[in-house]
N, C-alpha and C positions, 0 to 999 in steps of 0.2 A: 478529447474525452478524458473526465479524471475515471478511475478509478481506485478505491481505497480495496482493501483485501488483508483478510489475518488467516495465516495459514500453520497448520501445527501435528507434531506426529500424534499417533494414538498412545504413543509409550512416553516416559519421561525416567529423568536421572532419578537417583538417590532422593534428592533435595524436591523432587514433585515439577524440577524446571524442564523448559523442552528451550530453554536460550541458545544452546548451539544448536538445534536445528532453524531457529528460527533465524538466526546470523547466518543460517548457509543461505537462504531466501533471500535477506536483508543482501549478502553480498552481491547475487547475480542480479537484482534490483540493481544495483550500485552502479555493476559494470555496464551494465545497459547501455548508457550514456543517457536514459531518460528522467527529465525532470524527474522528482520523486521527493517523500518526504515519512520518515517513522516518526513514530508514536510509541507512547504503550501498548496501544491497541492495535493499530493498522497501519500498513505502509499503503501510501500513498502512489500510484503513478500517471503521470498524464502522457498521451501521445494517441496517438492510430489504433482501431482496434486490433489489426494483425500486431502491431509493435506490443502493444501493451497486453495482448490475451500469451503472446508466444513468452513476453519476460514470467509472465503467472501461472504460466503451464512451467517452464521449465525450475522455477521457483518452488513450485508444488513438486516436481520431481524430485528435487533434493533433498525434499523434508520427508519425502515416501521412506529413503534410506535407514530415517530414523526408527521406522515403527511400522507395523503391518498394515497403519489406516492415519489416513491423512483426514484431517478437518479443515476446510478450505469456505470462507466467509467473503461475499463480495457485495459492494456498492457500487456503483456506476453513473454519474453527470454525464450525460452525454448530448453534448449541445457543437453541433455542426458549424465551422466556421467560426470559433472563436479557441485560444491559443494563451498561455501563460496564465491561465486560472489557480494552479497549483496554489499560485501568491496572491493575486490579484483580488481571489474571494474573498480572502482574508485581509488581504487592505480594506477592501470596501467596507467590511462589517469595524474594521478597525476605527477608519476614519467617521462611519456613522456613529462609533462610541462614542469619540475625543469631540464631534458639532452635536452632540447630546439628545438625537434625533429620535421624535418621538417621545419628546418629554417637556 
């Protein structure tokens, strides 16, 4: 299962940014040990639902620290029995670029 997700406090710095709470998220992502990938937008994770719902619960926890209300955004691929998609989607759309497919 991928799941993408952006999570963010209600409050923010001086500057309008909420960047270090979103680095406190980004980092327990990290530690995980689960594939994953950011963005500007969304961090990425792929694995199990218990693995990947408890990295986005604890994720969202951290960023609660930051502010009285969390905003929390999820997408979910959830296809049973297939593994390494993180990259994989992204080859394929790659490699249908560069054979010109569809044109």
């Amino acid at each position: 299962m991928l799941v993408a997700f952006s999570v963010a406090p209600s409050g923010a710095d001086e500057s309008g940014s909420v960047h270090i709470a979103v680095a406190e998220a980004v980092r327990i992502v990290r530690e995980s040990g689960l594939p994953n990938h950011t963005d500007s937008m969304f961090t990425t994770i792929e694995g199990e639902w218990t693995e990947v719902f408890d990295v986005i619960r604890r994720a969202t926890e951290a960023v609660g620290r930051y502010g009285s209300r969390v905003s929390l955004v999820l997408k979910a691929d959830i296809r049973p029995g297939y593994s390494g998609q993180l990259t994989a989607k992204v080859e394929r759309v790659e490699k249908a670029l560069a054979e010109d497919i569809g044109n």
